[in-house]
TIRO-2110 file (N, C-alpha, C; in Angstrom, 1 decimal):
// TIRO-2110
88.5, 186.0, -17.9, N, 1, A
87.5, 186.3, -18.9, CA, 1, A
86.4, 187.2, -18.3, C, 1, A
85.9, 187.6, -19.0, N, 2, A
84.9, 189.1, -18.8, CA, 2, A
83.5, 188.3, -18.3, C, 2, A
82.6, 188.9, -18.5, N, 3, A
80.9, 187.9, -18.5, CA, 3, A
80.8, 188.0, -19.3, C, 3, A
81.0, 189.0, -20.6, N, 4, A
81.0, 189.0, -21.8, CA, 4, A
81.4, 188.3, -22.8, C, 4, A
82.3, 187.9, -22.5, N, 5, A
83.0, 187.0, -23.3, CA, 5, A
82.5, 185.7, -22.9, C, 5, A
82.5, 185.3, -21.5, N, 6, A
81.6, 183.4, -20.9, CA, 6, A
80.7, 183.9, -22.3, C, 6, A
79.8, 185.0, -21.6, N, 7, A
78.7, 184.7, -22.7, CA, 7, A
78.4, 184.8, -24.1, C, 7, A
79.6, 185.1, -24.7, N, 8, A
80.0, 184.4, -26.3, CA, 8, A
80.2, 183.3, -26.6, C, 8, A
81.0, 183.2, -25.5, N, 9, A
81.5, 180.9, -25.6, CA, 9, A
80.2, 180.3, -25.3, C, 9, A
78.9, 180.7, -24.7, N, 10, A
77.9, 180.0, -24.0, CA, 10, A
76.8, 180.3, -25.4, C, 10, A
76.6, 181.5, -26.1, N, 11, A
75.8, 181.6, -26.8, CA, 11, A
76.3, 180.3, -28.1, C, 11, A
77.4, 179.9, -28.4, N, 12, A
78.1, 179.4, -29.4, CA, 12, A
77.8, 178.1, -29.2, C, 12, A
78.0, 177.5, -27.8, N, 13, A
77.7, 176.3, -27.4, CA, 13, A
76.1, 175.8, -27.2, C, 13, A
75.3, 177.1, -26.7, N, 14, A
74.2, 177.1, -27.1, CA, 14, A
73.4, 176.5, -28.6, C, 14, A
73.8, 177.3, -29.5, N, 15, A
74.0, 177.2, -30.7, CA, 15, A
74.2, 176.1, -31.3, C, 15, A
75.1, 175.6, -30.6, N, 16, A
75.9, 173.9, -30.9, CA, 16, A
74.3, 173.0, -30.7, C, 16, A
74.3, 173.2, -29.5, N, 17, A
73.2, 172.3, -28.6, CA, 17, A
71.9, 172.3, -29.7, C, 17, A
71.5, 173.5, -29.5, N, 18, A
70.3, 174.0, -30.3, CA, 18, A
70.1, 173.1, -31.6, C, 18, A
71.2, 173.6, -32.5, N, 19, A
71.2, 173.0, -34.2, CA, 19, A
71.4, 171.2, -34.0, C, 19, A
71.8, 170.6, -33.0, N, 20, A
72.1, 169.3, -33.1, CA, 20, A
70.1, 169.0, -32.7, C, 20, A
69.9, 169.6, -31.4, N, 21, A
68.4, 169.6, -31.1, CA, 21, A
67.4, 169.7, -32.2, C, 21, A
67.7, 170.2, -32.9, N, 22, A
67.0, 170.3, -34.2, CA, 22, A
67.2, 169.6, -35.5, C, 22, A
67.9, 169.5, -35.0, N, 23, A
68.6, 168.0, -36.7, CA, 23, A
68.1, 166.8, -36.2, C, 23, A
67.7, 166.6, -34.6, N, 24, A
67.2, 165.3, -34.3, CA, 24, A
65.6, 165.2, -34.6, C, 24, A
64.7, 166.3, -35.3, N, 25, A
63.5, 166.7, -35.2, CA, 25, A
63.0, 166.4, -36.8, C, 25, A
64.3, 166.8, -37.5, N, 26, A
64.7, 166.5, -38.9, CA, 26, A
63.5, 165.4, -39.5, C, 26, A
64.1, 164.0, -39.3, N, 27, A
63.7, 162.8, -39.5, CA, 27, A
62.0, 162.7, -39.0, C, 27, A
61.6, 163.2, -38.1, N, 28, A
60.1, 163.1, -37.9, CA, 28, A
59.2, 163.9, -38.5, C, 28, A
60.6, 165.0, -38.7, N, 29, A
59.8, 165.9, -39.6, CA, 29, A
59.0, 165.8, -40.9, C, 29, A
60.1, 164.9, -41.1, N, 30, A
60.2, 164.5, -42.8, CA, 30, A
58.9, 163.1, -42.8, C, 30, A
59.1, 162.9, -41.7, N, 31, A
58.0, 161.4, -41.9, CA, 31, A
56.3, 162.0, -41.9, C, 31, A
56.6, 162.8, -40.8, N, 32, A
55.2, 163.5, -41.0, CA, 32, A
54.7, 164.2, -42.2, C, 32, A
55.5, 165.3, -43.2, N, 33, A
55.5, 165.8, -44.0, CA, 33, A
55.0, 164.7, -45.4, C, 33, A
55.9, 164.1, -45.2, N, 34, A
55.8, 162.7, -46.4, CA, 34, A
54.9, 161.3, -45.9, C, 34, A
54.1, 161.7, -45.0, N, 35, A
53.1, 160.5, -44.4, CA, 35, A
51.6, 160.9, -44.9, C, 35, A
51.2, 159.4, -44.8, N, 36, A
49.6, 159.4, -45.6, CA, 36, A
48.8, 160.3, -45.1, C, 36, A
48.7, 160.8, -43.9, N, 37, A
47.8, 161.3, -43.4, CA, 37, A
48.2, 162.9, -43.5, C, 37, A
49.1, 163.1, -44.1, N, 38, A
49.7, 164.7, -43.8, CA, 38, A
48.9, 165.5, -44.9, C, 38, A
48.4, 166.7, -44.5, N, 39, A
48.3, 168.0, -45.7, CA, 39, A
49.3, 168.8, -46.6, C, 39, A
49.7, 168.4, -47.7, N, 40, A
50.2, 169.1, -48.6, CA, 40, A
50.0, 170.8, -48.5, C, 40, A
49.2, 171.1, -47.8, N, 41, A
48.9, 172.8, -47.8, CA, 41, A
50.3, 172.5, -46.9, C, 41, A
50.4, 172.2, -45.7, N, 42, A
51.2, 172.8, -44.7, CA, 42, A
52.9, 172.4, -44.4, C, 42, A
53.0, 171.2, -46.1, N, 43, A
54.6, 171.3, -46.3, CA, 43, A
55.6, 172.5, -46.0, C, 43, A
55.0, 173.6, -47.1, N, 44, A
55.9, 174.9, -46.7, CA, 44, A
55.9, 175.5, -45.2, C, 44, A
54.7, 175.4, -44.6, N, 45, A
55.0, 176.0, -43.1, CA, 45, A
55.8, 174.9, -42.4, C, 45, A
56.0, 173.9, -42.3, N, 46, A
56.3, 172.9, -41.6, CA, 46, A
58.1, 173.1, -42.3, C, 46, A
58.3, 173.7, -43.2, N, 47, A
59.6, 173.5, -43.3, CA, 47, A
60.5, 174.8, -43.6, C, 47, A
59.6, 175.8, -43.7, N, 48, A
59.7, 177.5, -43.3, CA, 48, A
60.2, 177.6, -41.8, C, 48, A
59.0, 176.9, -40.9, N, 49, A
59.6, 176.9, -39.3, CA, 49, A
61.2, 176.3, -39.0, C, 49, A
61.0, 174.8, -39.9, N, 50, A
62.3, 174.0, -39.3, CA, 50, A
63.6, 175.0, -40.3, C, 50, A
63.4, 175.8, -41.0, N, 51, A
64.4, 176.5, -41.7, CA, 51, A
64.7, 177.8, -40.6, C, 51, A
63.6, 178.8, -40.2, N, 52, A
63.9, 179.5, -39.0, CA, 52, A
64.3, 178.9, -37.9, C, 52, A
64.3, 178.2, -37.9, N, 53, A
65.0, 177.4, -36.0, CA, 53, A
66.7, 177.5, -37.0, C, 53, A
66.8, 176.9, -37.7, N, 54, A
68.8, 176.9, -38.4, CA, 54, A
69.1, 177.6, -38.8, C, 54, A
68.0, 179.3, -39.3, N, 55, A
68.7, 180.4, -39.1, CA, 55, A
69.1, 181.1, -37.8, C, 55, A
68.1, 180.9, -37.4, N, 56, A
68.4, 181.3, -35.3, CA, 56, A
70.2, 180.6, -34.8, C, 56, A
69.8, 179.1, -34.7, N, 57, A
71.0, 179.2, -34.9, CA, 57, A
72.2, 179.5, -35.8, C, 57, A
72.5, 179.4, -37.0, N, 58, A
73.9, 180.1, -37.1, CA, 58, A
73.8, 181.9, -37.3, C, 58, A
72.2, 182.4, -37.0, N, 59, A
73.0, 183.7, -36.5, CA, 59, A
73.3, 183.5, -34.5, C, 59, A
72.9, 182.7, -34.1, N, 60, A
73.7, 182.5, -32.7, CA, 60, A
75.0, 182.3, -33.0, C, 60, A
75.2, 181.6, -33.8, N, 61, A
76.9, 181.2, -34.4, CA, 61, A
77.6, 182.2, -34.6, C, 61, A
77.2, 182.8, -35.6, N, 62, A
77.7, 183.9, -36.6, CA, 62, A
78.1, 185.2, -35.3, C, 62, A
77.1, 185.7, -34.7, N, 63, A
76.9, 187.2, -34.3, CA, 63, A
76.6, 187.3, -32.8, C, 63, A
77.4, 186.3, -32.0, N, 64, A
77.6, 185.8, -30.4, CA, 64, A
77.8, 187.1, -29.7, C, 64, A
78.7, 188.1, -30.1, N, 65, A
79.3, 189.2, -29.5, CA, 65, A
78.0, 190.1, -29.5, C, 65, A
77.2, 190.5, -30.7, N, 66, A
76.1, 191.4, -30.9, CA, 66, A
75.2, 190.8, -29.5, C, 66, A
74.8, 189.7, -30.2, N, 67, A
73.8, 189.4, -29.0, CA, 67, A
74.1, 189.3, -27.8, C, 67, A
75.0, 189.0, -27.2, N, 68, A
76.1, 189.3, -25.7, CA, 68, A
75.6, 191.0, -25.6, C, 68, A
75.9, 191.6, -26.7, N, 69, A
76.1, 192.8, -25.8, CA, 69, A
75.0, 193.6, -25.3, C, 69, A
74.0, 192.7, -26.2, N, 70, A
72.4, 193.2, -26.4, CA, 70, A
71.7, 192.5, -24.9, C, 70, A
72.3, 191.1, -24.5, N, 71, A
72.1, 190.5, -22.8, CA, 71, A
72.4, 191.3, -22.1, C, 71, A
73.8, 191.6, -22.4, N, 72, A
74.6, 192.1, -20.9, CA, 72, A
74.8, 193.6, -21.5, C, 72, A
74.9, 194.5, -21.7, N, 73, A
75.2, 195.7, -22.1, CA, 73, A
76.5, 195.9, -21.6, C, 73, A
76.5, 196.1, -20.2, N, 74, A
77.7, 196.4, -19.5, CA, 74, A
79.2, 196.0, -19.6, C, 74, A
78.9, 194.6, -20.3, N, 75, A
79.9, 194.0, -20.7, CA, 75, A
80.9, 194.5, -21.6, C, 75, A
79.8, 195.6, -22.7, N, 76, A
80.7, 196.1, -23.4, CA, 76, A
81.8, 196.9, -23.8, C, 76, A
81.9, 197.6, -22.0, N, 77, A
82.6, 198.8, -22.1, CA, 77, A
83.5, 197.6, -21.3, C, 77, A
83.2, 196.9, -20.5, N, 78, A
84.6, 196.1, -19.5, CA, 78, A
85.5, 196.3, -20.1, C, 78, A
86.6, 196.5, -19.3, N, 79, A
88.3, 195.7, -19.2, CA, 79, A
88.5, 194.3, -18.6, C, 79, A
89.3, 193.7, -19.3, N, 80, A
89.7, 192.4, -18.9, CA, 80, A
90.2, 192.3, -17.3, C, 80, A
90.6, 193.1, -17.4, N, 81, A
91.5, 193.6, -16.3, CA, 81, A
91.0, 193.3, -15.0, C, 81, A
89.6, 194.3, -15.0, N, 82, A
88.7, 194.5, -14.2, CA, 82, A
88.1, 193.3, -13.5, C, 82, A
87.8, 193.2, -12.4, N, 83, A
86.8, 192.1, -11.6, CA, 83, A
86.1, 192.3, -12.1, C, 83, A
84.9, 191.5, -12.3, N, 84, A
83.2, 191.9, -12.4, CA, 84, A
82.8, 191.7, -11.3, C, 84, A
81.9, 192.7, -11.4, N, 85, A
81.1, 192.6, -10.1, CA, 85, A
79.9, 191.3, -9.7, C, 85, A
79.5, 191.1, -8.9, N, 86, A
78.8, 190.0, -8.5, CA, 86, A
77.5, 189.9, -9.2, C, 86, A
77.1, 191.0, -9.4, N, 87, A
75.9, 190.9, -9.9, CA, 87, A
75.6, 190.7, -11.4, C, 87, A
77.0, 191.3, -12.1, N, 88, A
77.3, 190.7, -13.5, CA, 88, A
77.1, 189.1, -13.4, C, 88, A
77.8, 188.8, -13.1, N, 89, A
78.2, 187.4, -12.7, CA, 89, A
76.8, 186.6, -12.7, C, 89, A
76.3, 187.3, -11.4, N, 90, A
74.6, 186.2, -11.4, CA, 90, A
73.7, 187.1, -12.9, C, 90, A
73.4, 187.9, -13.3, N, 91, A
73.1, 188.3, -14.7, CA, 91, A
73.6, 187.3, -15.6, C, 91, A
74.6, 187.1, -15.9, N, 92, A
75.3, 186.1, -17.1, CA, 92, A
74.5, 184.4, -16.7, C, 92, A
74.6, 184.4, -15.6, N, 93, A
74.6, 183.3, -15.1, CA, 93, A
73.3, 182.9, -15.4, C, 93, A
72.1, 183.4, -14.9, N, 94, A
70.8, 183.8, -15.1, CA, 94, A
70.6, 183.5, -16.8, C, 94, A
71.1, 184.6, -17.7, N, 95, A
71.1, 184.4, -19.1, CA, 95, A
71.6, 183.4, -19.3, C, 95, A
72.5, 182.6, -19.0, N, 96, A
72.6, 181.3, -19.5, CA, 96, A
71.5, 179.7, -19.1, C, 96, A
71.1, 180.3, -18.2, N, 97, A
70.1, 179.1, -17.9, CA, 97, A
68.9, 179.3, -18.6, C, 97, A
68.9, 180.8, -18.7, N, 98, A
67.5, 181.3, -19.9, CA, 98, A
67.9, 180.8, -21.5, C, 98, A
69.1, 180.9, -21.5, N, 99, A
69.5, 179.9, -23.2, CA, 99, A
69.1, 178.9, -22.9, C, 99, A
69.8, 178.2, -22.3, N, 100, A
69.8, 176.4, -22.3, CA, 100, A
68.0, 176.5, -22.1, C, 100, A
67.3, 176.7, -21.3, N, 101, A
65.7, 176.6, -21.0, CA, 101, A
65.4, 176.8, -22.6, C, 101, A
65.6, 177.8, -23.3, N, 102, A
65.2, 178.3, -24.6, CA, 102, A
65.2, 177.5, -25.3, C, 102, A
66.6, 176.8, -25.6, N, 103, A
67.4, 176.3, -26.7, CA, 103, A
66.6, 174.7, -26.3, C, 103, A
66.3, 174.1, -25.6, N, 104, A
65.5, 173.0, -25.4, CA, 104, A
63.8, 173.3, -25.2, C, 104, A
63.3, 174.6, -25.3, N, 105, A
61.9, 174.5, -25.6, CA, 105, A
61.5, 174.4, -27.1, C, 105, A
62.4, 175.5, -27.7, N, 106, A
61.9, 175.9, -28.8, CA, 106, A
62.1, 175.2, -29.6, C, 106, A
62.7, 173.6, -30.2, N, 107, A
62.4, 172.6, -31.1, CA, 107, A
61.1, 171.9, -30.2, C, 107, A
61.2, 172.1, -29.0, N, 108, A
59.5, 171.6, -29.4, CA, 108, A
58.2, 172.3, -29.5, C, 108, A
58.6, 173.4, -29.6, N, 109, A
57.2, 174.5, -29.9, CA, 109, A
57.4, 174.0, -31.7, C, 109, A
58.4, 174.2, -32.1, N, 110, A
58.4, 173.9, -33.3, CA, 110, A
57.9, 172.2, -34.0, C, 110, A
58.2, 171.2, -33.2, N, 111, A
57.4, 170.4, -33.4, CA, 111, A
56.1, 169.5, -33.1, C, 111, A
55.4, 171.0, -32.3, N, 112, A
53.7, 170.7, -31.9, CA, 112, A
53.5, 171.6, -32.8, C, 112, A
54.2, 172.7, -33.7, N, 113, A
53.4, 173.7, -34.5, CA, 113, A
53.0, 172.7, -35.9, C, 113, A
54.6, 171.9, -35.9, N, 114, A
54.2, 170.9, -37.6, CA, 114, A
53.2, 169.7, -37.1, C, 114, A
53.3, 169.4, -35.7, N, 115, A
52.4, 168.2, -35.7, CA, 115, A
50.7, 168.5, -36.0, C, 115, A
50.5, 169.8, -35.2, N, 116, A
48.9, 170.5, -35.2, CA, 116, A
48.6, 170.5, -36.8, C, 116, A
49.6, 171.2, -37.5, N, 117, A
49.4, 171.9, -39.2, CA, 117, A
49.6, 170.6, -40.0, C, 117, A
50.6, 169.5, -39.4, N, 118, A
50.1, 168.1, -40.4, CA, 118, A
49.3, 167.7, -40.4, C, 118, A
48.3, 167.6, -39.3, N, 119, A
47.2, 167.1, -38.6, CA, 119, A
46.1, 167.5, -39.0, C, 119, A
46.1, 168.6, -38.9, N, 120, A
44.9, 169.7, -38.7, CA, 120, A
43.7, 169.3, -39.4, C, 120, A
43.9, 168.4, -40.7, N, 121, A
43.0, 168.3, -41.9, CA, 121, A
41.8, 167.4, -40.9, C, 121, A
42.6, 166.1, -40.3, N, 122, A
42.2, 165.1, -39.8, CA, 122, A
42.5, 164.6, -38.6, C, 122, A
42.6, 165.6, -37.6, N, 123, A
43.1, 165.7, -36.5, CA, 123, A
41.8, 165.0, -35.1, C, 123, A
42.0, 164.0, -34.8, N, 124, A
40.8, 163.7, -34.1, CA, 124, A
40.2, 164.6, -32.8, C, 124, A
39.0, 164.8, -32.4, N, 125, A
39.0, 165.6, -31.0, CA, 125, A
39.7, 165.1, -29.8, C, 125, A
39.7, 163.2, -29.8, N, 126, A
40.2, 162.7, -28.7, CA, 126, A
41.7, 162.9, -28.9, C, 126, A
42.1, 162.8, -29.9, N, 127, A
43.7, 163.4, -29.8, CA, 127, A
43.9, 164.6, -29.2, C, 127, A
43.1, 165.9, -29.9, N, 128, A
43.4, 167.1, -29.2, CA, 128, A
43.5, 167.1, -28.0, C, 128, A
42.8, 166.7, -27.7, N, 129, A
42.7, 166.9, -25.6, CA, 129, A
42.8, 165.3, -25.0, C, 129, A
44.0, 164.9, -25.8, N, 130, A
44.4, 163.7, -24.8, CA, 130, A
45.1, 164.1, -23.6, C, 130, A
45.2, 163.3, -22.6, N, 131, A
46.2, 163.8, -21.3, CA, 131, A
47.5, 164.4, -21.8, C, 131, A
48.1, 163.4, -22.8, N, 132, A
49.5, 163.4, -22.7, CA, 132, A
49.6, 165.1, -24.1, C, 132, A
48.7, 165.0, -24.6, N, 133, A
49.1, 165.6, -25.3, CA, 133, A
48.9, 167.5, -24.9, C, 133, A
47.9, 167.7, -24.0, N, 134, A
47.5, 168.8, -22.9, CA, 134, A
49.1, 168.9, -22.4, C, 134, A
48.9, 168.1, -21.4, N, 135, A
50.3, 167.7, -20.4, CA, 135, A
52.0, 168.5, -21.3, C, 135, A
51.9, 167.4, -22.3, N, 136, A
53.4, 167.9, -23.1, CA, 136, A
53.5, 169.3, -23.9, C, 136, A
52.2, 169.7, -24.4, N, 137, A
52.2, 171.0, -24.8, CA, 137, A
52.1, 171.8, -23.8, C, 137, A
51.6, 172.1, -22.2, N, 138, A
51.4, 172.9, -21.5, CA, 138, A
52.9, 172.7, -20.8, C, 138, A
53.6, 172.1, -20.4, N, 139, A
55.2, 171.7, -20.8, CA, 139, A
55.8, 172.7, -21.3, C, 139, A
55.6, 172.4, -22.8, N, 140, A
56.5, 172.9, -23.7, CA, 140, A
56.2, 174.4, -23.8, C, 140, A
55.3, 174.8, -23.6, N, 141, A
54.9, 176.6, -23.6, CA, 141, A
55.8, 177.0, -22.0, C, 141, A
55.4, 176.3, -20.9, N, 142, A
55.7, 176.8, -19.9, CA, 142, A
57.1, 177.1, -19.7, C, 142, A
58.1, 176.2, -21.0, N, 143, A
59.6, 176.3, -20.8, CA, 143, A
59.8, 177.5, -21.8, C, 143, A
58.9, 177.3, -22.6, N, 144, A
59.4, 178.4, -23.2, CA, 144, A
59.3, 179.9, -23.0, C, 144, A
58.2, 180.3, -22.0, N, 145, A
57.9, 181.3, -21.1, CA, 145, A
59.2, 181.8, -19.9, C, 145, A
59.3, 180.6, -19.5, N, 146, A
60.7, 180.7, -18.4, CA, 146, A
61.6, 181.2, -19.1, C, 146, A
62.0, 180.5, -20.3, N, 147, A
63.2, 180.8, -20.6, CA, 147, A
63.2, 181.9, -21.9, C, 147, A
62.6, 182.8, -21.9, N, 148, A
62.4, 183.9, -22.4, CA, 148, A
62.8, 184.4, -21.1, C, 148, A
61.8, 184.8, -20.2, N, 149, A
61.6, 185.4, -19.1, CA, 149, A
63.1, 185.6, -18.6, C, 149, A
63.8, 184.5, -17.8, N, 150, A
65.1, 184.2, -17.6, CA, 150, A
65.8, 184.8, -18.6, C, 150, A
66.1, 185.0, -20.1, N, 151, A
66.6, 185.9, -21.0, CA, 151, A
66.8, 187.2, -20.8, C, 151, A
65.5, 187.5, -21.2, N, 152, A
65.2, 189.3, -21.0, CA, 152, A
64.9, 189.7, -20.0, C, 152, A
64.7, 188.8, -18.8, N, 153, A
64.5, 189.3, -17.4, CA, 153, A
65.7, 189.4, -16.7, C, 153, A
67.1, 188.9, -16.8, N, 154, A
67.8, 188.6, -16.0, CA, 154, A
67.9, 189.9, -15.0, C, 154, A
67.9, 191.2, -15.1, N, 155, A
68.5, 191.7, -14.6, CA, 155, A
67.7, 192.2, -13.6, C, 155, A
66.5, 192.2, -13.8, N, 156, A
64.9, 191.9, -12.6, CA, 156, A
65.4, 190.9, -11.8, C, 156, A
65.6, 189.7, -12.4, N, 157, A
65.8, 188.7, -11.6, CA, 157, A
67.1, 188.8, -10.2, C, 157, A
67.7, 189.2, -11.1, N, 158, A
69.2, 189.7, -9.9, CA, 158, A
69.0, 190.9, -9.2, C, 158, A
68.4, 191.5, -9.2, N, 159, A
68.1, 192.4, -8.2, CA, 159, A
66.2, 192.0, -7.2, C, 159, A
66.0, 191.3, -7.7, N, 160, A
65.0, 191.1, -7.0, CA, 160, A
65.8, 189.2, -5.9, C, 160, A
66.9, 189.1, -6.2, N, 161, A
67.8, 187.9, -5.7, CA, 161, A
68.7, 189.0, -4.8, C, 161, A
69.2, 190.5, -5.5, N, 162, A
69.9, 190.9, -4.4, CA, 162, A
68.9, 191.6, -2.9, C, 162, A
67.4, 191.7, -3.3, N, 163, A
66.8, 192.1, -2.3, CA, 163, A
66.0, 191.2, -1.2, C, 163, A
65.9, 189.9, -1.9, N, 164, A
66.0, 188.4, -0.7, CA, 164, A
66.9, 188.3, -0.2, C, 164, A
68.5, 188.8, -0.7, N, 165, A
69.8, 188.2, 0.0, CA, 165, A
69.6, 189.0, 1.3, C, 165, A
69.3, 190.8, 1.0, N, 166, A
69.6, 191.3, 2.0, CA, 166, A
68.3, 192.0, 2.8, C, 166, A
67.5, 191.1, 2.7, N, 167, A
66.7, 191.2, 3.1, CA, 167, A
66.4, 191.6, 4.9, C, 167, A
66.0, 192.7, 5.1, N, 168, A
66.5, 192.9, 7.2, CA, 168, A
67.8, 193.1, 7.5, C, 168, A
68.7, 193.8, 6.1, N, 169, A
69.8, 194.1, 6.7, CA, 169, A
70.0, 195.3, 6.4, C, 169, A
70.5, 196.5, 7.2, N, 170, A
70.3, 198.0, 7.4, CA, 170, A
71.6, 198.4, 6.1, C, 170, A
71.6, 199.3, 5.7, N, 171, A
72.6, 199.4, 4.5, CA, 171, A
73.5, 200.5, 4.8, C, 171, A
END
């Protein structure tokens, strides 16, 4: 198999991961939405967002090869045939740690955006800046930073990995 192709089966399983990730988010959703303390203004955003997270995923479903080709470009012209070179290899490899990082931030950016907007009406200050709540949202941005980064960076990444490898060695 090509890196192109891993990286169809990986966007797909991604995908998998992601929408079950988000169906688990479902139920709290709905309790916050439909709870005494919630604002009626921020029903529709709160279920606009959880509707774009299950379009994300089944176009990750749907259109694996597009987005493959848009990670890896190179991939697209491969032959089966052909070895990939090493540094494909750590590229792919790289993009896939940036999915999985992604695919496990982004239901919780999505569920501090409905918690803030359910809140917001009556949201205490000692809540805002509780430890845990600092702590888990400074968390949850920082994964989703990585794993953006790790996405669209991969190929920074692998050449700045091929210039530690060979680091002090004459070429």
């Amino acid at each position: 198999m090509t890196p192109h192709q891993i990286l169809i089966v990986a966007l797909r399983i991604a995908a998998v991961l992601w929408f079950l990730h988000a169906i688990s988010h479902v139920a709290g959703s709905a309790m916050e939405i439909a709870g005494p303390n919630s604002d009626p203004r921020f029903t529709s955003i709160v279920l606009s967002l959880a509707s774009l997270e299950l379009i994300a995923c089944i176009f990750m479903w749907v259109f694996p090869a597009t987005i493959a080709a848009w990670l890896l470009p190179s991939g697209a012209t491969q032959s089966a045939v052909l070895t990939p070179e090493l540094s494909e290899w750590q590229t792919m490899g790289i993009i896939l740690v940036g999915l999985l990082v992604l695919s496990d931030s982004i239901p919780g950016v999505v569920y501090w955006v409905a918690d803030f907007l359910t809140r917001l009406s009556d949201l205490p200050t000692e809540y805002l800046f509780s430890s845990y709540v600092v702590a888990s949202l400074a968390s949850t941005i920082a994964n989703l930073i990585i794993g953006l980064w790790l996405l669209l960076g991969a190929q920074g990444f692998v050449i700045a990995l091929f210039r530690f490898r060979t680091a002090g060695l004459r070429p």
